[in-house]
Phi, psi and omega in degrees: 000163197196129169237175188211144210191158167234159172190154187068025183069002165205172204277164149223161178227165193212139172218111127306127173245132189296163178303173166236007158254186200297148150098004175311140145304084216298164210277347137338281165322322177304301211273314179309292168308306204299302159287337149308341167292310199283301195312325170309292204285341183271335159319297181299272243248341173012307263286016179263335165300139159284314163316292164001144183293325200250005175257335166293324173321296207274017202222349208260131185240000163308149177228022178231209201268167196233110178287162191239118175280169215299330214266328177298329201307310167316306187290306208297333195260284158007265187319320214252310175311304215254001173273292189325295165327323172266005186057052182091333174328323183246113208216072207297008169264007213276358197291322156313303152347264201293326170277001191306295193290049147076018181237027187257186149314342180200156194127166173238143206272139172195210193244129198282157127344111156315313191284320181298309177254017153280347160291299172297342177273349186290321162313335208226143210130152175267322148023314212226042119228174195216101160267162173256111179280343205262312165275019194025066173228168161221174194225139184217160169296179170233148224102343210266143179234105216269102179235111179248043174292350177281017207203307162320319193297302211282349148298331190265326154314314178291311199298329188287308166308322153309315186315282204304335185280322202268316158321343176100356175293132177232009188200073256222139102251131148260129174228141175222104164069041180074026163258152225198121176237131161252156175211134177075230196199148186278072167092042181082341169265154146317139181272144184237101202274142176244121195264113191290146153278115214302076174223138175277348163262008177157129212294094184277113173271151174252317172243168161221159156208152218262162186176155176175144201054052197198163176233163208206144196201160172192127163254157160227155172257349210251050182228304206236096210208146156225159153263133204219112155077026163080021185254158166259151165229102176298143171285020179256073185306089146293091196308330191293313167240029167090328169272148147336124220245145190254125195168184195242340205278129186263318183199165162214118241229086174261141191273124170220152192266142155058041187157096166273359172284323173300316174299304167342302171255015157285292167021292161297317177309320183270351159269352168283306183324311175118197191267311148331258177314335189292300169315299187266030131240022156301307178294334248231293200268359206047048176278169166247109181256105158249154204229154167244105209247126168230196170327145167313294197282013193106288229269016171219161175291187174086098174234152202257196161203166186257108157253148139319159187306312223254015165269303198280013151283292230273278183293161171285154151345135178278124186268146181300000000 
C-alpha cells in the first residue's frame, strides 16, 4: 500500500504492508493521522509559519527561560549533540547565515557586504543558547534565530514511523523529501533504496542498495547554488566561517539505525566538513557514510565515491 502527501514544503510518500488481522485501520484513517501528525509538527518546528512554537521563539525578546514542548524539546537536544560531537559544523543558529546568502525563504541570492556579514555572525552560534534538560526549557540571546530545517524533515519521518508502528504497521518506508526510515521488509524481500547521481543535467541513480531497519538522509551541493563573478556558491553554509563551503564533495548519504533525525544532521555536518575532515570523522565516530566527490567549482561532471568501514560492514553490497 502507498501513500502520498505534502509537509515541510515537500512531499512525503509512505510505503506498507498491512498487518493481516481484523479490524485494521483503512488506509484513509491512515493517511488522516499522518497528516495531522505532520501538520503538528509543523505548528512546533517551522520557520516559514509565523505562528509556529519556534517562530514565536526566534521573535521572543524574553531573556530568562522559554518552556519547550516535548518533541521540539527532543529535536533542539538532538541538534545540541550533534553541534558538540562536530565541533560546530552542525549549527541550529546558522539560519541568518543561510538567509544573508539567498537561500532561506526569502532574500536574493548573492555575494553579502563583509560588514553585513560580519555583523550577521556575531547572531550565530551555539554560545548563545542554553537548553535546560532537566526542565525542558531554553534561554537565548536576542537576535538569535533557531533553524532547525537541517533536522526536522528526518524527526518528522521517525515520528510518522512511530505513528505507523503504533498502528499495528510492522513493515514500512517513510520518505519526507528524500529522508528515509525503512522498517521490516517488503513481502519478504528488502526494501531498496536508490542514491541519486549528483549530475545537473539530470536526475540519474548512481547507486541502489538493499537496506531494513535503518534511515537514510543525503545533504548535496550539486543542485542548489548560485553564480557570481564566474564563482559557485553553495547553499551549504559553515556556521564557523559564514561562507559557503568551497569544496568538492558533491553529496553525502548517511545510514543510522533507527533515527533519521541523526541522520538527517549527520548528514549535514560531514558535508560542511568537507572532503578530508567528513571521512575521518565518520570513521572516528563509526558512522555509516557514503560520500560522493566531484569538481571544486560544481560545475562539471565525473564523480568518484567513498564509504566508510563500518557502511561496507554493515549494508549488503551496493548493486550495480
Amino acid at each position: 500500500m502507498s501513500l502520498f502527501g505534502r509537509t515541510m514544503g515537500t512531499t512525503y510518500s509512505i510505503k506498507y504492508v498491512p498487518p493481516s488481522q481484523k479490524g485494521f485501520v483503512s488506509t484513509d484513517s491512515i493517511k488522516s493521522n499522518v497528516d495531522e501528525l505532520l501538520q503538528n509538527l509543523n505548528q512546533e518546528m517551522s520557520t516559514y509559519r509565523v505562528d509556529s512554537d519556534l517562530s514565536k521563539i526566534n521573535k521572543s525578546f524574553d531573556a530568562g527561560w522559554i518552556s519547550l514542548p516535548s518533541r521540539l524539546f527532543r529535536v533542539l537536544k538532538a541538534a545540541e549533540r550533534v553541534h558538540k560531537v562536530s565541533g560546530g559544523a552542525f549549527d541550529m543558529t546558522v539560519g541568518p547565515l543561510i538567509n544573508l546568502w539567498g537561500f532561506g525563504p526569502h532574500g536574493e541570492r548573492k555575494i553579502p557586504k563583509e560588514a553585513v556579514l560580519s555583523q550577521i555572525k556575531q547572531k550565530v552560534g551555539h554560545r548563545l543558547v542554553e537548553l535546560d534538560l532537566e526542565a525542558q526549557r531554553l534561554k537565548k540571546e536576542n537576535g538569535v534565530y533557531i533553524d532547525l530545517s537541517a533536522i526536522a524533515k528526518g524527526f518528522g519521518v521517525d515520528e510518522v514511523g512511530r505513528l505507523l508502528f503504533s498502528l499495528g504497521i510492522k513493515n514500512y518506508l517513510v520518505e519526507i523529501g528524500g529522508e528515509i526510515k525503512t522498517k521490516g521488509n517488503k513481502l519478504g524481500l528488502p526494501w531498496r533504496l536508490a542514491i541519486e547521481d549528483p549530475s545537473k543535467e539530470e536526475r540519474m541513480i548512481k547507486k541502489i542498495v538493499e537496506v531494513k531497519d535503518i534511515a537514510v538522509a543525503t545533504s548535496g551541493n550539486y543542485r542548489n547554488y548560485f553564480k557570481s563573478k564566474g564563482k559557485y556558491f553553495s547553499h551549504t553554509i559553515d556556521p564557523r566561517t559564514g561562507r559557503p563551503v568551497e569544496h568538492r564533495l558533491a553529496s553525502v548519504t548517511v545510514f543510522y539505525p533507527d533515527s533519521c533525525m541523526l541522520a538527517d544532521a549527520y548528514a549535514t555536518a560531514l558535508m560542511v566538513m568537507g572532503p578530508e575532515k567528513g571521512p575521518q570523522f565518520a570513521e572516528k565516530q563509526g558512522l555509516l557514510a557514503y560520500f560522493v566527490y566531484g569538481s571544486k567549482d560544481l560545475s562539471t561532471n565525473g564523480f568518484r565515491e567513498k564509504s566508510t568501514t563500518k557502511l561496507k560492514q554493515t549494508l549488503r553490497e551496493f548493486l550495480p
